[in-house]
Backbone as a ProteinNet text record, in pm:
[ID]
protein_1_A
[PRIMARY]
XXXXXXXXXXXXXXXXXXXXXXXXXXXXXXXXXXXXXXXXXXXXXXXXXXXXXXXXXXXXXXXXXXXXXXXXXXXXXXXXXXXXXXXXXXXXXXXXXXXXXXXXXXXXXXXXXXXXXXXXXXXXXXXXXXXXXXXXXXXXXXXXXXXXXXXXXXXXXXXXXXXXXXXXXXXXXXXXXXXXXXXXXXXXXXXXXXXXXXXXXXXXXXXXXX
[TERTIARY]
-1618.8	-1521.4	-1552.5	-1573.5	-1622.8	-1467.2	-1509.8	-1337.4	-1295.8	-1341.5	-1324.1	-1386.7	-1303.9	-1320.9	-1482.3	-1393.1	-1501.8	-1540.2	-1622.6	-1607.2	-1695.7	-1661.2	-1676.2	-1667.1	-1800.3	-1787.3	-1809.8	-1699.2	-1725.5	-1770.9	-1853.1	-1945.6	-1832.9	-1894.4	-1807.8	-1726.1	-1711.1	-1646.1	-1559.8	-1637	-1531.7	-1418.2	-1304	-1194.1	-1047.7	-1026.5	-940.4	-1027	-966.1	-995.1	-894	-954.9	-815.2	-816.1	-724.9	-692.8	-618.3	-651.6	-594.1	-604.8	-444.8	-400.1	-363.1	-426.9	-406.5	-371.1	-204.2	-183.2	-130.5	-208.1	-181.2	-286	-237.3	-352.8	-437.4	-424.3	-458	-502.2	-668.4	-760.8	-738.2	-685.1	-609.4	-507.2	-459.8	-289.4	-271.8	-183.4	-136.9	-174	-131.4	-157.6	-322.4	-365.2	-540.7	-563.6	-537.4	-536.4	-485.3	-394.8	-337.5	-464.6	-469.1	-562.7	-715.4	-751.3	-857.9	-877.7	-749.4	-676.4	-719.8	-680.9	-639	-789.2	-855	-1001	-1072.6	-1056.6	-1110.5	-1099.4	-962	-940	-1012.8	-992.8	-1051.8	-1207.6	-1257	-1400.5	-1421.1	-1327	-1362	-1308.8	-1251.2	-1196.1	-1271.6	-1294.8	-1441.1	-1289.4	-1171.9	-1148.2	-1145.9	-1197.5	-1178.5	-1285.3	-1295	-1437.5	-1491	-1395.9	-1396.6	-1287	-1368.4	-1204.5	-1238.9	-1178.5	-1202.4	-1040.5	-1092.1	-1008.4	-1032.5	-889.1	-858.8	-730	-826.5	-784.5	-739	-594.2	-525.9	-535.4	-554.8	-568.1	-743.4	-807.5	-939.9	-978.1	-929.7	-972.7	-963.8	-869.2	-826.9	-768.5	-666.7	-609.3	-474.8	-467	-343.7	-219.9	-120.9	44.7	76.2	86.6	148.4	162.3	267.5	297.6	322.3	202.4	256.9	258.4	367.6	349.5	391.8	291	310.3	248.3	226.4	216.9	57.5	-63.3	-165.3	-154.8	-87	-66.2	110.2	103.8	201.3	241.4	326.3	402.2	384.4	371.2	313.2	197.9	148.6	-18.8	-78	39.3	-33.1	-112.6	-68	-149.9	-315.2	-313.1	-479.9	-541.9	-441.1	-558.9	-680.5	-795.1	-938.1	-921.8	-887	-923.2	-831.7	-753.8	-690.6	-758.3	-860.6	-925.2	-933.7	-1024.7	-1092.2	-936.9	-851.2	-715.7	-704.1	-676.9	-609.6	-703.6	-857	-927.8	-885.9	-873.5	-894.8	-766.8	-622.1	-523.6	-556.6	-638.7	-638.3	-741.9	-829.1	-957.2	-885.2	-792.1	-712	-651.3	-666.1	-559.1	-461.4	-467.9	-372.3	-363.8	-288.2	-270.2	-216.1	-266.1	-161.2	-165.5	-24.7	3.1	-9.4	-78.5	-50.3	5.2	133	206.4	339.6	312.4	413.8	580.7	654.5	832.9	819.7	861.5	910.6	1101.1	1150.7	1292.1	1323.9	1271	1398.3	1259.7	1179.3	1111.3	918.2	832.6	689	688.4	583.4	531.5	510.4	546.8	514.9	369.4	296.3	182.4	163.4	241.1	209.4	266.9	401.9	510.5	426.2	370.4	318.8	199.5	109.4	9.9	89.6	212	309.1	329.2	381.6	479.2	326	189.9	67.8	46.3	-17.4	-92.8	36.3	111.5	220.7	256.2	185	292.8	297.8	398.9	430.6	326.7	271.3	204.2	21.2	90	-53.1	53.5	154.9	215	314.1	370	479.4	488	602.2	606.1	700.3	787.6	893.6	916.3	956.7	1054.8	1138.1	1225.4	1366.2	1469.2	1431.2	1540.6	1560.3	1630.6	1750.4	1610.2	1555	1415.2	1284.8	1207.1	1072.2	978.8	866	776.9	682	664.4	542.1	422	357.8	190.7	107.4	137.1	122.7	123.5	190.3	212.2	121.5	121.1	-3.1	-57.5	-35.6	-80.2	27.8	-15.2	80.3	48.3	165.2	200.5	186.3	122.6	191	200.5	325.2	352.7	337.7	252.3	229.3	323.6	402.7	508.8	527.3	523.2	537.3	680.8	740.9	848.8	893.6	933.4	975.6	1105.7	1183.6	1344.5	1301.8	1399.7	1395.6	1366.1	1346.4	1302.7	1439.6	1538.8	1646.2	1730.5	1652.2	1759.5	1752.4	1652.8	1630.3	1736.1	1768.1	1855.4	1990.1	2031.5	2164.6	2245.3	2133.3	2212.2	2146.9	2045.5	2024.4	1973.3	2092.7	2111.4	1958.1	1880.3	1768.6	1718.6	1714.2	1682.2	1514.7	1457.3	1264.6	1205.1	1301.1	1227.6	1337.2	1394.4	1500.4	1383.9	1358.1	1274.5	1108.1	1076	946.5	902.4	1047.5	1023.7	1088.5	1183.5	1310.6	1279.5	1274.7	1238.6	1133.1	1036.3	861.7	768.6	761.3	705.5	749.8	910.5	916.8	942	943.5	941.6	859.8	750.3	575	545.4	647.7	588.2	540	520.8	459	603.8	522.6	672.4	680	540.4	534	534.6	592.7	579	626	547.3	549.9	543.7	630.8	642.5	651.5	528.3	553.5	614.9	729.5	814.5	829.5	742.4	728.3	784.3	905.6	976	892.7	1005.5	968.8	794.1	739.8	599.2	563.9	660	596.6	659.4	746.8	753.8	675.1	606.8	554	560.1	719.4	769	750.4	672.2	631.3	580.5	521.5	422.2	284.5	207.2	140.1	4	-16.5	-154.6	-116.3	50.1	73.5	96.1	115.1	121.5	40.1	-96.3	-184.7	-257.8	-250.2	-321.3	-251.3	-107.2	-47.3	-105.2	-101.7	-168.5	-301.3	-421.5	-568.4	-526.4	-441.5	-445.6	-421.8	-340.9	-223.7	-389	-416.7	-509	-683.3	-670.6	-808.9	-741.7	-636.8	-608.9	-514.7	-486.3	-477.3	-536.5	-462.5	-523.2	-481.7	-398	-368.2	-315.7
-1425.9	-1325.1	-1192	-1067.6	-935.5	-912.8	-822.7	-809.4	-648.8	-591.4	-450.2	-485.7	-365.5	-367.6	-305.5	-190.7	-77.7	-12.5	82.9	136.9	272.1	355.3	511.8	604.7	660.5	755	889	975.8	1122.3	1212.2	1327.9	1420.1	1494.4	1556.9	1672.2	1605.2	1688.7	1716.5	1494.1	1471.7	1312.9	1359.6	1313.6	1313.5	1136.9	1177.8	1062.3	930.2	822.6	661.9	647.3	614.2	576.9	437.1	335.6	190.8	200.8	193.9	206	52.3	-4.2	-128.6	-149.6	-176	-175.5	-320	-331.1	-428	-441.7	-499.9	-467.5	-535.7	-675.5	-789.9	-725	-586.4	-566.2	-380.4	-442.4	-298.4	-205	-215.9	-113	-55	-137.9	-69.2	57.3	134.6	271.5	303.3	176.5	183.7	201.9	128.3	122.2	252.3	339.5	446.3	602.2	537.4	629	590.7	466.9	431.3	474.5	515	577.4	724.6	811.8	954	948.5	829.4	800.3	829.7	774.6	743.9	884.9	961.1	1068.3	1139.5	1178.3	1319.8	1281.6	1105.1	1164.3	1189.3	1136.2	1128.6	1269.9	1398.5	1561.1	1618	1528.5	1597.8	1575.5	1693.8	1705.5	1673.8	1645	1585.2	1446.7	1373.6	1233.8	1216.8	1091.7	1041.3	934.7	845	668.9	637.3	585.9	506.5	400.1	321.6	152.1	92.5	65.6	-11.9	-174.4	-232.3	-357.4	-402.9	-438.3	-487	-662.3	-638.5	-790.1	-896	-856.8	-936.6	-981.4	-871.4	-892.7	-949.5	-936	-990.5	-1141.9	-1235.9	-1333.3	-1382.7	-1290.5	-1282.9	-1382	-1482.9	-1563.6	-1570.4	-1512.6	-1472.8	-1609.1	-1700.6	-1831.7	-1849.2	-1814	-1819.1	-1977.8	-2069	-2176	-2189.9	-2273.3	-2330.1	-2478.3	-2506	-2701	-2718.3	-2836.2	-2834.4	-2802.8	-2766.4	-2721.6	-2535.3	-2491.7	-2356.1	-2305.3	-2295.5	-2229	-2050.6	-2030.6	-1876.4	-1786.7	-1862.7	-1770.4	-1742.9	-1859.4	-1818.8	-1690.2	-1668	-1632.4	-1469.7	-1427.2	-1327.5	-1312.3	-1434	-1447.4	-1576.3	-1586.5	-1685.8	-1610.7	-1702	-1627.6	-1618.7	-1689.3	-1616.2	-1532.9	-1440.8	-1346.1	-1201.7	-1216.6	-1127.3	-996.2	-1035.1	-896	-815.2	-878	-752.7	-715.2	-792.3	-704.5	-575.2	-585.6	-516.8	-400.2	-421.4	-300	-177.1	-284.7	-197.9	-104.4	-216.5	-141.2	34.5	21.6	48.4	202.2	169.6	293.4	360.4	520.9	627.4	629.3	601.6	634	506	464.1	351.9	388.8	369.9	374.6	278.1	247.8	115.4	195.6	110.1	140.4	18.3	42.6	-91.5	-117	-101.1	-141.8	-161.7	-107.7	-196.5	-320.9	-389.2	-522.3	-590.3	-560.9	-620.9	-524.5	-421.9	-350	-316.2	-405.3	-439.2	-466.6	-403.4	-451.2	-571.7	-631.3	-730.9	-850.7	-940.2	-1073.4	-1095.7	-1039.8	-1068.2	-971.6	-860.2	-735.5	-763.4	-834.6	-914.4	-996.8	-1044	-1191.3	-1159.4	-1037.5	-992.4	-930.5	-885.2	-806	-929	-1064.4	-1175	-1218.5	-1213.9	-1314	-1211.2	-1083.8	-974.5	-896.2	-914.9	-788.3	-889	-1002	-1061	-1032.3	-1122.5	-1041	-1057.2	-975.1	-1000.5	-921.8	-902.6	-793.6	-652	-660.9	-562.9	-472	-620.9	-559.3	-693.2	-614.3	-697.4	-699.5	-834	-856	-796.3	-713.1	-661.8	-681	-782.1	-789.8	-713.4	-580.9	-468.8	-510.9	-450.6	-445.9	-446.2	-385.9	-357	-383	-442	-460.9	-328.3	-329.5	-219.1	-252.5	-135.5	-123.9	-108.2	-196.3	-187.3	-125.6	-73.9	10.3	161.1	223.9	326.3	424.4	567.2	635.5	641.7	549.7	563.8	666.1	677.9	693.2	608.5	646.7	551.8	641.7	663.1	652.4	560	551.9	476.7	536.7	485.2	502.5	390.9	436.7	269.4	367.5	262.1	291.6	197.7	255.5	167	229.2	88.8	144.2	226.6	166.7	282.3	410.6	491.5	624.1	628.8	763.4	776	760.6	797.2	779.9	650.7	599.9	409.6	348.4	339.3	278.4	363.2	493.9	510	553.2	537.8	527.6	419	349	170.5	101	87.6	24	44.1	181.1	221.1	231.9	289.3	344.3	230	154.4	-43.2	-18	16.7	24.7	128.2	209.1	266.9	218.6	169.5	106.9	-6.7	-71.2	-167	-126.9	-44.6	9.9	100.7	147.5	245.7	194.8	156	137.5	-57.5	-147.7	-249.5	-351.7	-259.2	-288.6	-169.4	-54.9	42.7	87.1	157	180	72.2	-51.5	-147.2	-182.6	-171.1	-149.8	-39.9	25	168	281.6	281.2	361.7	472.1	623.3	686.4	786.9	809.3	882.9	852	810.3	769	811	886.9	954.2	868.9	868.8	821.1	910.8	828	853.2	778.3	787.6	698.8	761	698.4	752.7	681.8	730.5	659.7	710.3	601.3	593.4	597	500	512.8	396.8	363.1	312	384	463.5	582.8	696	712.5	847.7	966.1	960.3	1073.5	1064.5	986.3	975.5	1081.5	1150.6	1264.5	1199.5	1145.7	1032.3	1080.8	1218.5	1279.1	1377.7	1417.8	1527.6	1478.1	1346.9	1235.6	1236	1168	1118.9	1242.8	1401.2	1523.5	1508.4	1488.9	1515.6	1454.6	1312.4	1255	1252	1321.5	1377.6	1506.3	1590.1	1650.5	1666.1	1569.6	1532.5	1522.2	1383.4	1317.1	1474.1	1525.3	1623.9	1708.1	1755.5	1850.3	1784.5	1664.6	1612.8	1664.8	1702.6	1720.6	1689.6	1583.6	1486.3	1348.4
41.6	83.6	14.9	108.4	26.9	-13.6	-151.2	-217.2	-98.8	-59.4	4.8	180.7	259.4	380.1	460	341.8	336.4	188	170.2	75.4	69.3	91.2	120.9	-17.5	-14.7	-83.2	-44.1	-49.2	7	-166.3	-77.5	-178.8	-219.2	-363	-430.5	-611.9	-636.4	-785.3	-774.8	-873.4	-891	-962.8	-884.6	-944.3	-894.6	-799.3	-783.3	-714.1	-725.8	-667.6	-617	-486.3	-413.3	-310.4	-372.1	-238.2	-157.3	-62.6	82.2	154.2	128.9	182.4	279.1	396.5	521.9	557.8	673.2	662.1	817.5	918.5	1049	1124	1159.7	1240.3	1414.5	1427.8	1508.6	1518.8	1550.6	1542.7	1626.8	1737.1	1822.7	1838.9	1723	1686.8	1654	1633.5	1586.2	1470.8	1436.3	1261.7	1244.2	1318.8	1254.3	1269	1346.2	1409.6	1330.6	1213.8	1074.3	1017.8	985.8	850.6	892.5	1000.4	1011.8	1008	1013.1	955.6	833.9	772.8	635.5	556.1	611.5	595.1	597	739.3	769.3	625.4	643.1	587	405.4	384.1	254.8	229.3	314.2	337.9	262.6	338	378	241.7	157	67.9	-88.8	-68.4	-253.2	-348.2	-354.2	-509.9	-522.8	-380.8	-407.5	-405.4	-504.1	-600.2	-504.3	-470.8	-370	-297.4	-192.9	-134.5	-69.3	-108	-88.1	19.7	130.2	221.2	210.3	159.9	193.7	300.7	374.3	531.7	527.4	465.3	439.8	542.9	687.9	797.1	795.3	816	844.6	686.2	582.9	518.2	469.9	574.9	546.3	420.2	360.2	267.6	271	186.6	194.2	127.8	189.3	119.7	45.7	123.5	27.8	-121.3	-132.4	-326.6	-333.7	-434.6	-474	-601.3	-672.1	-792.9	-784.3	-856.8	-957.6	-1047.4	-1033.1	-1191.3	-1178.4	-1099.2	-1111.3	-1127.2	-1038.2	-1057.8	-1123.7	-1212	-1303.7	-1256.4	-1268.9	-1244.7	-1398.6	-1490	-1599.8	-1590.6	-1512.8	-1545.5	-1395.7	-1340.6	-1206.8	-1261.4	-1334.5	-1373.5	-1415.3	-1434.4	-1441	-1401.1	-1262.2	-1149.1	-1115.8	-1127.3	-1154.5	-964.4	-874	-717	-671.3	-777.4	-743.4	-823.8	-910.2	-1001.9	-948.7	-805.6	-757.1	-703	-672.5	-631.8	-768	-846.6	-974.1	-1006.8	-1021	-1048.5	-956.9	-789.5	-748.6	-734.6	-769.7	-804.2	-958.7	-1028.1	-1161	-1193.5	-1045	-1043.8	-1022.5	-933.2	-832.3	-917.9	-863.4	-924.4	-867.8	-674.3	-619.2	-475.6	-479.9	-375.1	-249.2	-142.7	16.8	74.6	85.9	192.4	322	435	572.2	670.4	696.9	733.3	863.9	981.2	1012.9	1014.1	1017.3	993.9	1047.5	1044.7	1091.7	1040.1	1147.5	1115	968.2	959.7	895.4	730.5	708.5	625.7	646.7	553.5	566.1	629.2	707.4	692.3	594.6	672	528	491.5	572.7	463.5	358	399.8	256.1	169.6	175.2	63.4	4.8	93.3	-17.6	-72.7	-11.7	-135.7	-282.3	-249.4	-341	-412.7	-350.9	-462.8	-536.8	-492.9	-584.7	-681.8	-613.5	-732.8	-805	-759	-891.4	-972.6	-1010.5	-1120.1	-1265	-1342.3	-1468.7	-1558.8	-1629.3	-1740.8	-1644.4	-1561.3	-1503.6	-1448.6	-1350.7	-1300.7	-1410.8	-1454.5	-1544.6	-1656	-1791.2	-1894.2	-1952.3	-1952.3	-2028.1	-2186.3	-2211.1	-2325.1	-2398.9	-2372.5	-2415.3	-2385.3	-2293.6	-2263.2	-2112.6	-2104.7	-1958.7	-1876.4	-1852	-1761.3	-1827.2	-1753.2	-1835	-1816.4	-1838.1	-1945.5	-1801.3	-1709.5	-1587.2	-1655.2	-1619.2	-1678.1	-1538.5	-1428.7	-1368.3	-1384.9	-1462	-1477.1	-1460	-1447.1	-1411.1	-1259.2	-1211.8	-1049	-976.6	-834.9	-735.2	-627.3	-556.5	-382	-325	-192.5	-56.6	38.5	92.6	179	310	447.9	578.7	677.1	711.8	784	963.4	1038.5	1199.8	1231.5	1332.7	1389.9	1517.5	1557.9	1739.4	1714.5	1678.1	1656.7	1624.2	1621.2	1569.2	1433	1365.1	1283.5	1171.2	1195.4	1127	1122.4	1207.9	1218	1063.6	941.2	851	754.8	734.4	698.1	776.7	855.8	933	912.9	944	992.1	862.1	793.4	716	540.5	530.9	395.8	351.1	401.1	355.7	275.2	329.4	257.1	229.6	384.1	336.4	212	227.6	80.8	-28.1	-41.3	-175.9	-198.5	-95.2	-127.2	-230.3	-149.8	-232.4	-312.1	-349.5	-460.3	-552.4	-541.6	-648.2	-736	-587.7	-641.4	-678.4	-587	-688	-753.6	-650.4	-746.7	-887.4	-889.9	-999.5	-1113.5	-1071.8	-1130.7	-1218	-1146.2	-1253.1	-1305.2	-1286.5	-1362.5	-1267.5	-1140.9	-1078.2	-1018	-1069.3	-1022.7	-901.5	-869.1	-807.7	-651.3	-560.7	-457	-317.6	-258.4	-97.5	20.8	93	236	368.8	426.7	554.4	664.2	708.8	779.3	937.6	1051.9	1161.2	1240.5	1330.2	1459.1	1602.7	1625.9	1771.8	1848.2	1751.7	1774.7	1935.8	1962.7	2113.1	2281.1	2180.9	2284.4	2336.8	2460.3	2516.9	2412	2411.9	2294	2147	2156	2012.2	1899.9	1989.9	1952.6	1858.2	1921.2	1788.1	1755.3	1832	1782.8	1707.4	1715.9	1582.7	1480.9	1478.4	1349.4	1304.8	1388.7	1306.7	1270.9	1311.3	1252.4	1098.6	1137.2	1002.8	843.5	898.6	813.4	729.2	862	806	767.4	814.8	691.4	574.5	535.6	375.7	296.9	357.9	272.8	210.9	348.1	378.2	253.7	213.6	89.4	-21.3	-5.2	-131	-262.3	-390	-499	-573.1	-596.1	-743.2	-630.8
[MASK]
++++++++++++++++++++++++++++++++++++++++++++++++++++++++++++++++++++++++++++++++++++++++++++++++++++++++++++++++++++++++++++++++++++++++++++++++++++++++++++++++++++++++++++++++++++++++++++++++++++++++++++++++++

């Protein structure tokens, strides 16, 4: 199994590393269609050093969290066939999920790369205080998410739950504070507008500078 999808290096001044987690069982989708924005614009941009795409579908990546008595939950932090993720979150300055809504929430396979590789004693670390100590810290997020509803349904009707979820109860959890979303409706509508989207997006990434 290669640990990366791809791995691209654009010319100019090294400065940022960036993983780009692409999570979307289908190459013609919308989404593949950001994450290749995603791709573009950093290619074009002299402050990024690398950018490494892991493609959770194409990569036959398996969510199933088990424990018994062969695999332990303390130990999941340094299951040796989970190594190469830890490395490449660790590798990263700056992480982007590219993902779908589903029912209000990511995809279960992006959860369940979230429940194997964020565990404690690699993501984060018990303290004794009210909150544990992010061993993440230093990175940033962006988040890329598509959905058929409008763009305002996730916070109207559902108390702004998708980003409570990924900022509040795993990013800043590990420590990571910096975290940007892109939250695009109505992406299977005509009216979508989905080529001023996806400009939007090559360009974020094309002048990115931290």
């Amino acid at each position: 199994m290669l640990p990366f999808a791809y791995h691209l290096i654009s010319k100019g001044p090294l400065e940022m590393k960036m993983l780009v987690i692409y999570t979307h069982p289908n190459h013609q989708s919308l989404n593949y269609a950001f994450l290749q924005e995603v791709v573009r614009g950093c290619r074009e941009n002299t402050k990024i050093e690398d950018i490494r795409v892991l493609d959770l579908y194409e990569e036959g990546f398996d969510p199933v969290l088990i424990f018994n008595e062969h695999k332990r939950r303390r130990d999941m932090h340094a299951d040796p066939d989970l190594a190469a993720y830890r490395e490449q979150l660790k590798w990263a300055d700056k992480i982007v999920f590219v993902y779908p809504i589903w029912w209000g929430r990511p995809p279960a396979m992006l959860l369940g790369y979230i429940d194997r590789i964020f565990a404690s004693g690699f993501a984060y670390r018990e303290n004794g205080g009210l909150f544990p100590e992010g061993l993440l810290k230093g990175k940033s997020v962006v988040c890329i998410s598509t959905m058929q509803g409008p763009a305002l349904y996730p916070l109207l009707l559902l108390n702004n739950a998708h980003k409570t979820l990924m900022r509040k109860a795993l990013l800043n959890f590990v420590g990571i504070k910096k975290v940007k979303f892109f939250e695009f409706g109505s992406m299977e509508s005509p009216r979508g507008r989905h080529e001023k989207k996806l400009h939007k997006i090559y360009r974020y990434f094309k002048t990115l500078d931290e």
